[in-house]
C-alpha positions as CSV (number, residue, x, y, z in Angstrom):
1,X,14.2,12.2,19.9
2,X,14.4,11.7,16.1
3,X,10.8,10.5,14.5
4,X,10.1,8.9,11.3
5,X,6.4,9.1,10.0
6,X,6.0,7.4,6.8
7,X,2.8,8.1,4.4
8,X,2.8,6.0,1.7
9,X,-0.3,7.7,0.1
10,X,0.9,10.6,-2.3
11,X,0.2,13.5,0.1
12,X,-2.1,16.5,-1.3
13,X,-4.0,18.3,1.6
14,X,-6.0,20.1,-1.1
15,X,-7.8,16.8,-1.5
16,X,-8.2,15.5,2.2
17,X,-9.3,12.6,3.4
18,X,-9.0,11.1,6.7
19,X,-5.6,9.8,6.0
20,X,-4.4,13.6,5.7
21,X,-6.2,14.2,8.7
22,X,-4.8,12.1,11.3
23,X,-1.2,12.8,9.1
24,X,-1.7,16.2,9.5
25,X,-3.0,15.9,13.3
26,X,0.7,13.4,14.0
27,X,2.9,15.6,12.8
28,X,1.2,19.1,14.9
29,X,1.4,16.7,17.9
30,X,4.9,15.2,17.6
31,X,6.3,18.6,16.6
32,X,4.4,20.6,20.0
33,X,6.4,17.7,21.7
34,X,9.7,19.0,20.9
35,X,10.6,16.0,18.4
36,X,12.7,15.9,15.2
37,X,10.2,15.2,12.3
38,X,11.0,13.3,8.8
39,X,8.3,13.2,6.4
40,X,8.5,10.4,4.1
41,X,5.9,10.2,1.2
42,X,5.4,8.9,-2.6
43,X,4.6,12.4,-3.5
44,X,4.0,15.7,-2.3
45,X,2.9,18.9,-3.9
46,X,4.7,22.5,-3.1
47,X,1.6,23.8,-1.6
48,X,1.4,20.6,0.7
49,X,4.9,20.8,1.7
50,X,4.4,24.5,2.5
51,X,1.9,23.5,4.7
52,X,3.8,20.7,6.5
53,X,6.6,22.7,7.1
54,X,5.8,23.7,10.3
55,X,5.1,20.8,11.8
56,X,8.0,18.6,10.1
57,X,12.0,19.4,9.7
58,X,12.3,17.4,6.4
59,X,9.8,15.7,3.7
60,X,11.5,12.8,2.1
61,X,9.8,12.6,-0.9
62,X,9.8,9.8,-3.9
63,X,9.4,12.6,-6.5
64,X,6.8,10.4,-8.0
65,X,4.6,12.3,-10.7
66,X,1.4,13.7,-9.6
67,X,-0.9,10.5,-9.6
68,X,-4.3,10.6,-10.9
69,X,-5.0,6.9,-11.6
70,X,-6.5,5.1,-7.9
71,X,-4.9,1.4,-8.9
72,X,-1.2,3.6,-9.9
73,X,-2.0,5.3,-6.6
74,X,-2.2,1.7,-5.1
75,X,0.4,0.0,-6.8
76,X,3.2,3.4,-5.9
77,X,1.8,3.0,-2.1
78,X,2.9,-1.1,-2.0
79,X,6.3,0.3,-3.9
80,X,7.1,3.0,-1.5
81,X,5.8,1.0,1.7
82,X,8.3,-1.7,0.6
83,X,11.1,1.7,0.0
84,X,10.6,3.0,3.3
85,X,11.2,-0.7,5.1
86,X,14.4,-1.2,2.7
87,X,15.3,2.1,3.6
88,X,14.9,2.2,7.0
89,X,16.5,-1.3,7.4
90,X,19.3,-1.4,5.2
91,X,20.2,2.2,4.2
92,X,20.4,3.1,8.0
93,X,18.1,5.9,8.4
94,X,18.1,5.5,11.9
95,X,15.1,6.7,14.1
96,X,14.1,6.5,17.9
97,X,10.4,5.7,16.7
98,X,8.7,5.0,13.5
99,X,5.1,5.7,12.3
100,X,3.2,4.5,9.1
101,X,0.4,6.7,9.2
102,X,-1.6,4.9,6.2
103,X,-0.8,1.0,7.0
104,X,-3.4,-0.7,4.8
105,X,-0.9,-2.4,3.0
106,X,0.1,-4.7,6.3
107,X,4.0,-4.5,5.5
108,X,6.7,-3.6,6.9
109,X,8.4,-3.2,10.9
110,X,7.1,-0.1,12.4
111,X,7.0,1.4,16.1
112,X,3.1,2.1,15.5
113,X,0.4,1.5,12.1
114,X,-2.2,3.1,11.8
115,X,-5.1,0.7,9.7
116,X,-7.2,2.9,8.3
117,X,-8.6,-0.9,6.5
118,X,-6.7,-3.5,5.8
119,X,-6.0,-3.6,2.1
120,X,-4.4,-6.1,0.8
121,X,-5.0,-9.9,1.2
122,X,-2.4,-11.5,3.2
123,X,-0.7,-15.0,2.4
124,X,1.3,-17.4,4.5
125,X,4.0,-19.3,2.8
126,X,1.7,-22.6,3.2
127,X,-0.9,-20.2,0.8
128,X,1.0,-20.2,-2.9
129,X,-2.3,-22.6,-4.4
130,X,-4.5,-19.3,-3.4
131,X,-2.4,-16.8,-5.9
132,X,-4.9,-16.5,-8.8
133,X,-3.4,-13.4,-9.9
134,X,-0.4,-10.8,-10.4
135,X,-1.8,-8.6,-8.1
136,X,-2.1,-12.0,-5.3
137,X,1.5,-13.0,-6.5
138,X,2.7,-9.8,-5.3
139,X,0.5,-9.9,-2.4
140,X,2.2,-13.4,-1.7
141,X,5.9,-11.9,-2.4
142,X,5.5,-9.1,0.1
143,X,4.1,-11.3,2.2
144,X,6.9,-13.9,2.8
145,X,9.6,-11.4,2.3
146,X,8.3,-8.2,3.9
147,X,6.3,-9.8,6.8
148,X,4.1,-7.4,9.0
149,X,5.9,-7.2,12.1
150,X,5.0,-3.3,13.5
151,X,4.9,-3.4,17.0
152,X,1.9,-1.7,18.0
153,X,-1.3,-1.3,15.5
154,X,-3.9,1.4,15.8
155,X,-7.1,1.0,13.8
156,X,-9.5,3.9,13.5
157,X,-12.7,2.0,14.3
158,X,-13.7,-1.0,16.1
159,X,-15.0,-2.3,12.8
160,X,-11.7,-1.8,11.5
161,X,-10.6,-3.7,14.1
162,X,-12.2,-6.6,13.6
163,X,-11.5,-6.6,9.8
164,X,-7.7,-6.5,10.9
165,X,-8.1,-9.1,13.4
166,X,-9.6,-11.5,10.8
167,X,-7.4,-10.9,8.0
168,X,-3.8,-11.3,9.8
169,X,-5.0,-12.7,13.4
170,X,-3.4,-9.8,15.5
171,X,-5.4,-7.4,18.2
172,X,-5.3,-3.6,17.7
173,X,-6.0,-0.5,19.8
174,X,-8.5,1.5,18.4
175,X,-7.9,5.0,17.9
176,X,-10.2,7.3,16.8
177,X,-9.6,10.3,13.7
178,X,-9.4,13.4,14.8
179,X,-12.5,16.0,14.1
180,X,-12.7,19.0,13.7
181,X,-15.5,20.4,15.8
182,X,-18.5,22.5,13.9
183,X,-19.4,25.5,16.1
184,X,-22.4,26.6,15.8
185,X,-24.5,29.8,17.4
186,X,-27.7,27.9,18.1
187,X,-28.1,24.2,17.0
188,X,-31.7,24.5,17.1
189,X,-32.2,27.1,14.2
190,X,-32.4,24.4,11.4
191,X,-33.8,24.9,7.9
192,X,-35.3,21.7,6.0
193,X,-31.8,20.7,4.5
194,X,-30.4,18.0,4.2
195,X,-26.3,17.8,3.7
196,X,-23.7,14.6,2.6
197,X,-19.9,15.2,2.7
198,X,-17.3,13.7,1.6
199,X,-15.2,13.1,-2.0
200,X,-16.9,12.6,-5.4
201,X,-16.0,9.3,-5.9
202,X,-18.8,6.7,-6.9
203,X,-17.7,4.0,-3.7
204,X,-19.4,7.0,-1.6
205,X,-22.7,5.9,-3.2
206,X,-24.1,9.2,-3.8
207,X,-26.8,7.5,-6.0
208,X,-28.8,6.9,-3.2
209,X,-28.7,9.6,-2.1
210,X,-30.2,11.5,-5.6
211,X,-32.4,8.6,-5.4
212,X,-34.2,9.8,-1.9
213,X,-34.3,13.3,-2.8
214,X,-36.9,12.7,-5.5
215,X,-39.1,11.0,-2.8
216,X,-39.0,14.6,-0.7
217,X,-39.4,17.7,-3.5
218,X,-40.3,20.5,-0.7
219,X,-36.3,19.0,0.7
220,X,-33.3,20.7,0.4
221,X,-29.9,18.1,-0.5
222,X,-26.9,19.7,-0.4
223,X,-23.8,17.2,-1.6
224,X,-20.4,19.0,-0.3
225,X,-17.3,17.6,-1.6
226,X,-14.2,18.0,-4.4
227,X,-14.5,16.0,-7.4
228,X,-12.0,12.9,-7.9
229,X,-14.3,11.0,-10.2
230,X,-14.7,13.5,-13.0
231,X,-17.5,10.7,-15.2
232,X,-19.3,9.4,-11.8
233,X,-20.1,13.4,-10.9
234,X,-21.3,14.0,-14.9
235,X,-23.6,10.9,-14.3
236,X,-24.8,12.5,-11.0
237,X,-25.5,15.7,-12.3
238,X,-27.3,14.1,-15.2
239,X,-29.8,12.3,-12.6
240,X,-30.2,14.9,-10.1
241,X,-33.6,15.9,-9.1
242,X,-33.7,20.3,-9.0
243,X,-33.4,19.9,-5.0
244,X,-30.2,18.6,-4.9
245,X,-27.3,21.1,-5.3
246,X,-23.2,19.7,-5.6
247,X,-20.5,22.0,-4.0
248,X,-17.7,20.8,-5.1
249,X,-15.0,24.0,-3.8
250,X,-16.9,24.9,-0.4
251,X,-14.5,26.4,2.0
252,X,-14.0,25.0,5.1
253,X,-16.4,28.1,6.6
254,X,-18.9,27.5,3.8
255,X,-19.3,24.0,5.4
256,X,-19.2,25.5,8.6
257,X,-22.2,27.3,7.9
258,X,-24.4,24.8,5.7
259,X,-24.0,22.1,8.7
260,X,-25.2,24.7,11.2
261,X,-28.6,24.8,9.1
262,X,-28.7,20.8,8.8
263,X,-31.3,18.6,10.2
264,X,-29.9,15.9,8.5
265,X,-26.2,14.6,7.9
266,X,-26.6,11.3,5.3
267,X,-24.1,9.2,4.5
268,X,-24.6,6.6,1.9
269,X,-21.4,4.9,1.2
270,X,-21.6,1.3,2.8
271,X,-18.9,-0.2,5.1
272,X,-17.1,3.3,6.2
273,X,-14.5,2.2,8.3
274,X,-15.0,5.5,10.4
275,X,-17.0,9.0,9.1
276,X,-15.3,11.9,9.9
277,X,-18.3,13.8,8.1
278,X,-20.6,12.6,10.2
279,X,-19.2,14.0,13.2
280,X,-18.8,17.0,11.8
281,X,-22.5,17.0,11.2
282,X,-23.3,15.5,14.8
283,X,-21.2,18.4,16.0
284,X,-23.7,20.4,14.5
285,X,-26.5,19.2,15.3
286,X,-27.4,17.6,12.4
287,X,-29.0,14.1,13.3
288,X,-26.9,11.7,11.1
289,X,-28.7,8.7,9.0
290,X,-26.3,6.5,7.9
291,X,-26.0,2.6,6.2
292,X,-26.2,0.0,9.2
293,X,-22.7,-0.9,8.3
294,X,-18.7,-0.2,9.1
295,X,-17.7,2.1,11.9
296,X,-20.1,5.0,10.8
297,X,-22.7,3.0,12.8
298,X,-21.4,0.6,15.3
299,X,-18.7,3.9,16.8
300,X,-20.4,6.7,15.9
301,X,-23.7,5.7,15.6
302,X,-23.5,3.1,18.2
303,X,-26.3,0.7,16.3
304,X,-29.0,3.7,16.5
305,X,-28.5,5.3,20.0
306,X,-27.4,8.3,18.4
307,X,-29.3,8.5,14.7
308,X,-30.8,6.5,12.3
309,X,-29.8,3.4,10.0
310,X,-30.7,1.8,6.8
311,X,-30.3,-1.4,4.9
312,X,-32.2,-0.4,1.6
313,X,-33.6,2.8,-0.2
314,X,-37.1,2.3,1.1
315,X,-35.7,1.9,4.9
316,X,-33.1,5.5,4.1
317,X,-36.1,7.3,3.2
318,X,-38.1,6.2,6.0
319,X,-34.9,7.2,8.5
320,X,-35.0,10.2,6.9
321,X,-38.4,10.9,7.7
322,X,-37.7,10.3,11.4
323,X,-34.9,12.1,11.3
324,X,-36.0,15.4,10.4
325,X,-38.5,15.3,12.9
326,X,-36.1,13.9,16.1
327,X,-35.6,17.6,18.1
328,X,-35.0,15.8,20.9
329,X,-31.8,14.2,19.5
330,X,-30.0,17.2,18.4
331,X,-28.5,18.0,21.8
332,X,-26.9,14.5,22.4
333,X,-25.5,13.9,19.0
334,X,-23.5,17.0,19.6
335,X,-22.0,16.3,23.0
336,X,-21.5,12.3,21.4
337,X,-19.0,14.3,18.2
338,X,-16.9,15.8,21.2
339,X,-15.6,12.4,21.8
340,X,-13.9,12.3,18.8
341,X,-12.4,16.1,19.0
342,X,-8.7,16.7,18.6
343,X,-8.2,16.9,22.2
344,X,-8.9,13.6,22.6
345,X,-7.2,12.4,19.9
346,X,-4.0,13.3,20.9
347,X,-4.6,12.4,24.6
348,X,-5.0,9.0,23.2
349,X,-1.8,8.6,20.7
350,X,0.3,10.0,23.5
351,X,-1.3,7.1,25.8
352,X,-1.2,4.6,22.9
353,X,2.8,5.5,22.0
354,X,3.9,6.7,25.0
355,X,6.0,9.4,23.4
């Protein structure tokens, strides 16, 4: 069987979100399976490609500059999404199945999506008074000409879910990421530290998190993640109390090690349509606190049963508090991350695609 997996974000696992994770946990699972593997993406860098080859036969790739710029990075994804469907349609590049692994954009006639969120606004032909701008007049275009019409969509959260379900009235089948699972010697052996992961990007909100800090001096805050927002990590630094320390080139065994002495995994960015880095954390014991928002708390989470929640800065530092304190809760967060291991993952996809 010949497979088509299309990933209209520029690919660069040196900078991975959870977009390169599920990619990158597809194509191991489609290749174990014996498949034939095309690649398609906007961009991808020699090291990437390196990387993939083992788990692909060919990258069919745009040869799009390296992109820098998120809206160019938006506006290349649309382009390319809109590619793939002329090429797939019209060019004949013939496949048994096809898989957008980043469908956001909502265009486009695939086997299986995968919503990581919806988006883009979606218009009906009835909707042309709506369009206020170029970026809607687009939306509209691609919206009448390239309809979504994928057969099966997978969103990575029940929040995400209902987003999707809202903006274009069709059910999904939630799929969970893939995450790695922290191992850990003894879960118990904690220091008082306090760890956030994830990109340096400022819609992460790791102003609150600088902001707590300088309620708990005797606290350690360790922020793991690469920079992507070169001014918003300046203005950090600038603010940062002396207990909070950035590592912005941690290896994946540095992180490995830090989580293991974590009593606390915060995550500040609101409306996270899954967490990946809170798992991790869970998976080592770290008790998460996150916003009472997105899929961070109604999957992972599950409204409290496993950690704490917030609204505002005065209700994150009193979670905090509890936190560091709940001993009792170390042991179930991480048997609740091994729901979301890699196992289970691809258990799941197999189930959901029947491939």
């Amino acid at each position: 069987m010949k497979i088509g997996v299309f990933e209209p974000i520029p690919v660069n696992l040196s900078i991975i979100g959870g977009g390169g994770v599920v990619l990158r946990n597809v194509l191991a699972i489609l290749k174990k399976r014996g498949y034939i593997v095309h690649l398609f993406s906007p961009f991808t860098d020699k090291a990437t490609s390196t990387l993939l080859s083992n788990v692909t036969d060919k990258i069919i790739s745009f040869n799009f500059k390296k992109l820098q710029n998120d809206l160019l990075i938006y506006g290349i994804a649309r382009l390319s999404t809109i590619l793939f469907y002329l090429l797939h349609n019209f060019f004949n590049y013939s496949y048994d199945y096809t898989i957008c692994n980043t469908y956001d954009n909502l265009i486009g006639s695939f086997d299986l999506g995968y919503v990581h969120f919806p988006a883009r606004k979606y218009f009906s032909l009835k909707d042309i008074k709506k369009v206020k701008s170029i970026t809607e007049l687009i939306d509209f275009i691609t919206s009448a000409k390239f309809g979504e019409s994928t057969r099966i969509i997978a969103a990575n959260s029940s929040f995400t879910m209902k987003r999707l379900k809202e903006k274009i009235n069709r059910s999904a089948i939630v799929l969970y990421p893939p995450v790695k699972i922290v191992e850990c010697e003894n879960v118990n052996e904690k220091d008082d530290l306090v760890v956030s992961v994830g990109r340096i990007v400022r819609d992460k909100n790791y102003d609150l998190v600088i902001n707590v800090a300088k309620n708990f001096s005797q606290l350690k805050f360790i922020i793991i993640g690469r920079v992507q927002d070169s001014k918003y990590y300046n203005e950090l630094l600038s603010r940062s109390p002396s207990n909070v320390y950035f590592l912005t080139n941690a290896s994946e065994e540095d992180k490995r090690k830090i989580l293991c002495k974590a009593k606390v995994i915060f995550h500040a960015k609101i409306d996270e349509p899954f967490g990946i880095s809170v798992v991790e954390g869970m998976s080592a014991g770290a008790v998460p606190v996150v916003h009472k928002s997105g899929g961070t708390w109604l999957d992972i989470v599950e409204g409290g049963r496993y950690g704490y929640g917030y609204l505002t800065e005065e209700e994150a530092i009193e979670a905090l508090k509890q936190a560091l304190s709940d001993y009792s809760l170390r042991r179930e967060v991480v048997e609740k991350a091994k729901l979301f291991d890699v196992k289970n993952f691809e258990d799941n996809f197999l189930k959901i695609t029947n491939l």
